[in-house]
N, C-alpha and C positions, 0 to 999 in steps of 0.2 A: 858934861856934854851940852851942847848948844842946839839949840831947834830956827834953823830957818826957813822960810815959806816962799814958792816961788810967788812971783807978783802975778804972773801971766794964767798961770793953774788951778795953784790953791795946792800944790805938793808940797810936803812938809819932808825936811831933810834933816838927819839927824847927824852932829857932827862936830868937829871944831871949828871947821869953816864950810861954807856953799861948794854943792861940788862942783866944778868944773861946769858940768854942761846936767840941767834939769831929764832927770829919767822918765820923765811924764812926756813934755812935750819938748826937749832938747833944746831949748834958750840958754845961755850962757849966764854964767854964775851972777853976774852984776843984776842979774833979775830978781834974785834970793835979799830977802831982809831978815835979819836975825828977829824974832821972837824975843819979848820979852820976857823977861822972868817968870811974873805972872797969866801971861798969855802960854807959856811955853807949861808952867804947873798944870794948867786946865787940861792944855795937850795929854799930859800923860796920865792927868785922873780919866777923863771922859775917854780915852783908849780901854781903861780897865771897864771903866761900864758900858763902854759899846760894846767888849764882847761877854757882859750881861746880855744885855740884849740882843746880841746875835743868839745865844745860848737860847733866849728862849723865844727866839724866831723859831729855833731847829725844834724843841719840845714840842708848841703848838702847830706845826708841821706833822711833826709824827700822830700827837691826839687828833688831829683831824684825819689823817689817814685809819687810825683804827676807828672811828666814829663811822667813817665812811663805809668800813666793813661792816660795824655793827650794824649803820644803819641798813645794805644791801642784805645780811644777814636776815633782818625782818623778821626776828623769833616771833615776839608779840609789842604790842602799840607802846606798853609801858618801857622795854626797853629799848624800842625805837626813837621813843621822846626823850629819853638819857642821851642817845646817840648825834640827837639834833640838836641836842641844847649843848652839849659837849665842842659838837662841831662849832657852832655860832660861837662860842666863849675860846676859842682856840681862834678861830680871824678876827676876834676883836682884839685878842692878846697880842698875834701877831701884826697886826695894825698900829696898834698903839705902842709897840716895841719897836718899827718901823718909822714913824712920826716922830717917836724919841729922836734917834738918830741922825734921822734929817736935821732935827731943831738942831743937836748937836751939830753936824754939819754950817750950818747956816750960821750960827754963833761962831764958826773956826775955832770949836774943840773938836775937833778928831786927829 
C-alpha cells in the first residue's frame, strides 16, 4: 500500500493511488504526492505510538479525576498531599504526551 499526502491539508491517504477528491478539504487528486518510503515507514510507526500517547492522555485523565475526588474527599492533609501531587504528575504526563504528538505532527509522522 502506498501513503499519499495532500499538499493543501496535510491528509494522509492510504492507497494505491490519491483518491479522487481529498476527504479533508475536497481538492482533487493532482494535490496528493506519494510518500516516500521512508517518510511513509515513519507514518505507520509514529501512528502506533500516537496511540501510546493517546492511551496515556486517557489514564492521566482518569488519575486526575480520582485525585480530584480524593482531594475534595479531604480525609486528612497526608492524603490530601498524595491527592495533589498525584493530580500535578497526571497534567504533566498529559502535557508532555500532548507535546509528543504535536512534535510528531509537525515532523509529518502522523
Amino acid at each position: 500500500m502506498k501513503l499519499w499526502k495532500c499538499s493543501v491539508c496535510g491528509y494522509v491517504h492510504e492507497g494505491e493511488s490519491a483518491p479522487e477528491k481529498c476527504p479533508k478539504c475536497g481538492v482533487a487528486a493532482d494535490k496528493f504526492m506519494e510518500l516516500p518510503k521512508e517518510e511513509a515507514e515513519k507514518v505507520y510507526r509514529s501512528d502506533k505510538t500516537n496511540d501510546y500517547h493517546m492511551q496515556l492522555i486517557r489514564l492521566a485523565m482518569k488519575m486526575d479525576k480520582i485525585a480530584s475526588k480524593g482531594i475534595e474527599d479531604n480525609l486528612d492533609p497526608g492524603c490530601v498531599h498524595v491527592f495533589q501531587y498525584a493530580k500535578q504528575r497526571a497534567w504533566e504526563i498529559k502535557q508532555m504526551a500532548k507535546a509528543e504528538i504535536a512534535g510528531h505532527i509537525s515532523k509529518g509522522k502522523f
